[in-house]
C-alpha positions as CSV (number, residue, x, y, z in Angstrom):
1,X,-5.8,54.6,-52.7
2,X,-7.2,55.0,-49.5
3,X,-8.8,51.5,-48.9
4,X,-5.7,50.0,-50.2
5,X,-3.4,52.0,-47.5
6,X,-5.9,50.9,-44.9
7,X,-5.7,47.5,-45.3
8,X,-1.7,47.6,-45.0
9,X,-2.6,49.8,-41.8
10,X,-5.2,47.1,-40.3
11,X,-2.6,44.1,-41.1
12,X,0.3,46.2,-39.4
13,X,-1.5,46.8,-36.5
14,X,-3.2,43.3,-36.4
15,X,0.5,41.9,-36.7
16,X,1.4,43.4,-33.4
17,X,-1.9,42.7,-31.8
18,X,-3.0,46.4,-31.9
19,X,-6.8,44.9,-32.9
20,X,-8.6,48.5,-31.5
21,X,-6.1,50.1,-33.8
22,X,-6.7,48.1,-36.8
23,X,-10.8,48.3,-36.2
24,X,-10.5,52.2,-36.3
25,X,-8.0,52.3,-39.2
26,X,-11.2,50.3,-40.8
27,X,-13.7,52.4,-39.5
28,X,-12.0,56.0,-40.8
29,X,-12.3,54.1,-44.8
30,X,-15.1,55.6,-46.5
31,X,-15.7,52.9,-49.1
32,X,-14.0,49.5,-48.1
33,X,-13.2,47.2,-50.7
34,X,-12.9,43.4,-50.3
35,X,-9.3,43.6,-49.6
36,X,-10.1,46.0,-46.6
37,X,-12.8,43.7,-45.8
38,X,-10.5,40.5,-45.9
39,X,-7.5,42.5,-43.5
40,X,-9.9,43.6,-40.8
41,X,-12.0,40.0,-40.7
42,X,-8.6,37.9,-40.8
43,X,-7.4,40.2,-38.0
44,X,-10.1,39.6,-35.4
45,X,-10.0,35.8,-37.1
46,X,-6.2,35.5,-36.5
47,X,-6.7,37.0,-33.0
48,X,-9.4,34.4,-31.7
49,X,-12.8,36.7,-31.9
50,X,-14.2,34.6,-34.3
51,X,-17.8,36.1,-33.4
52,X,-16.9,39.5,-34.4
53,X,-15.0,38.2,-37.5
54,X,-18.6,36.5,-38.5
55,X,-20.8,39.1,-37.7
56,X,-18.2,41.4,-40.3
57,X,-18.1,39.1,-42.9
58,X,-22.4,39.3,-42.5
59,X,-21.8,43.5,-42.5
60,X,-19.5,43.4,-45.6
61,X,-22.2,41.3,-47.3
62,X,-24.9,43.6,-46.6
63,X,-22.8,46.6,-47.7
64,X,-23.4,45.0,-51.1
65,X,-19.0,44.2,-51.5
66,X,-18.8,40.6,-53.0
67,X,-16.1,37.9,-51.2
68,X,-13.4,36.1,-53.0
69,X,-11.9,33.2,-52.0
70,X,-9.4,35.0,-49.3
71,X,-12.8,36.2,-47.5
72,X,-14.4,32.8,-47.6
73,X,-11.3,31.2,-46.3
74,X,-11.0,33.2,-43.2
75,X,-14.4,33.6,-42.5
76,X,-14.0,29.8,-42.6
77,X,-11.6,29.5,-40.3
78,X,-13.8,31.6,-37.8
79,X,-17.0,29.0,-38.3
80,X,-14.3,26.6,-37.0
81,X,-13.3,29.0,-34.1
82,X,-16.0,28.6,-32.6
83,X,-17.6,25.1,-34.2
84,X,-21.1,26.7,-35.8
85,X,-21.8,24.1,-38.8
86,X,-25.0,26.2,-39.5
87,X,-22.8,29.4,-40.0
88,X,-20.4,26.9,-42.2
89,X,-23.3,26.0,-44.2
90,X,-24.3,29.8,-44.5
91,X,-20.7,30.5,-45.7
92,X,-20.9,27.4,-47.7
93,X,-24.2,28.2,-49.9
94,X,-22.5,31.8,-50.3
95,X,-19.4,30.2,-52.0
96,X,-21.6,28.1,-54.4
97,X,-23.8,31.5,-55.3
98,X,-20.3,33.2,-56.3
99,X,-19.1,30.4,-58.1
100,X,-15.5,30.2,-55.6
101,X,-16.6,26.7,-55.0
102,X,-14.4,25.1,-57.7
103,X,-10.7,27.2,-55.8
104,X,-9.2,24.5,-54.2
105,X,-7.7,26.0,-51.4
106,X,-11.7,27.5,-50.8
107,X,-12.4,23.2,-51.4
108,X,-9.9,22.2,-48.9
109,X,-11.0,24.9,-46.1
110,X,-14.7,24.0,-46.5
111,X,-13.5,20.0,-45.8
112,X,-11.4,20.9,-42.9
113,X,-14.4,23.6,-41.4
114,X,-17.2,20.5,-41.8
115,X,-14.6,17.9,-40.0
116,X,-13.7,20.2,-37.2
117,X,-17.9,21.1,-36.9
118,X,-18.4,17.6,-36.3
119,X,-19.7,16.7,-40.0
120,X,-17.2,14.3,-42.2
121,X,-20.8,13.5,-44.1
122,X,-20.8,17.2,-45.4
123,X,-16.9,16.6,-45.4
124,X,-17.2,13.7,-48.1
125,X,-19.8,15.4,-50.3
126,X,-17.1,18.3,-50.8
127,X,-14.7,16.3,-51.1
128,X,-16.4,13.5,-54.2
129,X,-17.8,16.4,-55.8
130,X,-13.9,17.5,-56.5
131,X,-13.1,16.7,-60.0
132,X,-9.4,17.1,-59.5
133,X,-8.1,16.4,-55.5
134,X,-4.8,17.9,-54.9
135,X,-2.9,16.4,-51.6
136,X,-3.5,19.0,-49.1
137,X,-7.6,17.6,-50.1
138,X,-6.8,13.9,-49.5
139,X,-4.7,14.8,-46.3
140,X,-7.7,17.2,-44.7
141,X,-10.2,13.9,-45.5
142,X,-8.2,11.4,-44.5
143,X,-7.4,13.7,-41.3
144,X,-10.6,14.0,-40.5
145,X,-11.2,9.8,-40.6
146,X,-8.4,10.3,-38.2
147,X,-9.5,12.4,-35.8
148,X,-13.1,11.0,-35.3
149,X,-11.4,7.5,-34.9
150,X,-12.9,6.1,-38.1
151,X,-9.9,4.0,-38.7
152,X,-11.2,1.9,-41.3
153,X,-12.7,4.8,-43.2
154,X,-9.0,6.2,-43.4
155,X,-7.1,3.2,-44.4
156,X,-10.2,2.7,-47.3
157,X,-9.7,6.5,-48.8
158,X,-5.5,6.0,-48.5
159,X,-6.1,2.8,-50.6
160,X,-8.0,5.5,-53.3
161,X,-5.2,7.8,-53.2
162,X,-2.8,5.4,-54.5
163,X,-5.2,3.7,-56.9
164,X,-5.7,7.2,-58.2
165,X,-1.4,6.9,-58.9
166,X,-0.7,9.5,-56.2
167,X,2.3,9.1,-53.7
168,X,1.5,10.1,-50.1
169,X,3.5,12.8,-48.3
170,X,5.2,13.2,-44.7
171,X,1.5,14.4,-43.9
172,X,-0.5,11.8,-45.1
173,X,2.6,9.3,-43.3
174,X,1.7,11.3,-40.9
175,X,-2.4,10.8,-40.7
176,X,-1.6,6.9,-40.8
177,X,1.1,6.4,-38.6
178,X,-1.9,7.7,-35.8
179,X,-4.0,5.5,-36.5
180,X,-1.5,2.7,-36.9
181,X,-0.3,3.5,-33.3
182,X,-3.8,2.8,-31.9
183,X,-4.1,-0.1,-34.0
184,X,-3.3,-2.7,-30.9
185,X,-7.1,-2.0,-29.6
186,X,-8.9,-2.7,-32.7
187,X,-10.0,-6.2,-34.4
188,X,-6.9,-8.1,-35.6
189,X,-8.4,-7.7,-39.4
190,X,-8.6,-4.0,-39.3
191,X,-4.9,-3.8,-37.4
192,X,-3.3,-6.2,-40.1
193,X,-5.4,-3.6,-43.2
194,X,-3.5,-0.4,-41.0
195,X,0.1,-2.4,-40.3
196,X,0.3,-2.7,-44.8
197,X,-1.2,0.4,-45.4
198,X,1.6,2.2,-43.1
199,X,4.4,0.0,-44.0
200,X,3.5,1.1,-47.9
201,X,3.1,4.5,-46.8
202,X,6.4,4.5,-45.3
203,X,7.7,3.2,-48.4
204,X,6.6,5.9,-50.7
205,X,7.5,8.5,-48.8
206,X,11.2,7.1,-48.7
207,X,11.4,6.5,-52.4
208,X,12.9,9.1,-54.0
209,X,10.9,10.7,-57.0
């Protein structure tokens, strides 16, 4: 079909960079579908112009095409671009109306958009509300303690992880061997908690399986 040519056209073109191509390759398609809509918003996503990528995803929704998770994902990814937690939210109460919210690759991205937006409260809700975390979950929580310092808050939900009988990857090691590094400036309590916790991370992630 038509729409489904397109979108191998628009990815070609965004591939090389040709965005103007892509966007007129989009434009010629009479009746875009949501993979059509996905190719052209992950171009100009991919590409850095996250506003025009946002202000697609708001055209495609108006055209009346429903998102599935790939949409949701990039558009995500443009919210973090350019760090709007109020467009986030939009996107977020759009995943919950579709029912995407239980995908957990759509889970993960909506943890890692609310930590890069500032918002590790929003971040958590996501993340308890998870009946079932996979790893990539735990590292974009834990990664988020991380990266706004919250030290203790990191070491607590690495402590979870394991109590929950899951062995810690070379990305998780990863996460606490940051936060063990910095360690030195922080109370001797809280440095001794992060020294175990990374020595035992090290450890697992040694151990053969």
């Amino acid at each position: 079909s038509d729409a489904f040519l397109g979108s191998h056209l628009i990815r070609m073109y965004a591939a090389f960079g040709c965005l103007s191509k892509a966007s007129k390759v989009f434009r010629k398609l009479l009746n875009p579908d949501v993979f059509s809509w996905n190719a052209i918003i992950s171009a100009y996503t991919n590409l850095g112009y996250y506003h025009q990528a946002i202000h697609l995803y708001n055209s495609m929704r108006e055209s009346g095409v429903e998102s599935d998770g790939h949409v949701f994902v990039t558009v995500l990814k443009a919210c973090c671009g350019i760090g709007s937690i109020r467009q986030g939210y939009c996107v977020h109460l759009n995943i919950i109306e579709s029912g995407l919210e239980s995908e957990v690759y759509v889970a993960s991205t909506l943890i890692d958009m609310y930590v890069k937006c500032g918002s590790l409260t929003e971040a958590r809700q996501v993340f308890d509300e998870w009946p079932s975390r996979d790893m990539v979950m735990w590292s974009a929580m834990i990664g988020g303690y991380v990266s706004h310092g919250l030290c203790l808050a990191a070491v607590e939900l690495f402590s979870c992880m394991l109590q929950e009988g899951l062995k810690p990857d070379i990305i998780i090691f990863h996460r606490l061997s940051t936060v063990y590094i910095i360690s030195s400036s922080l109370s001797l309590s809280l440095s001794l908690s992060l020294s175990l916790s990374f020595d035992l991370c090290l450890k697992l992630c040694l151990c053969k399986p």
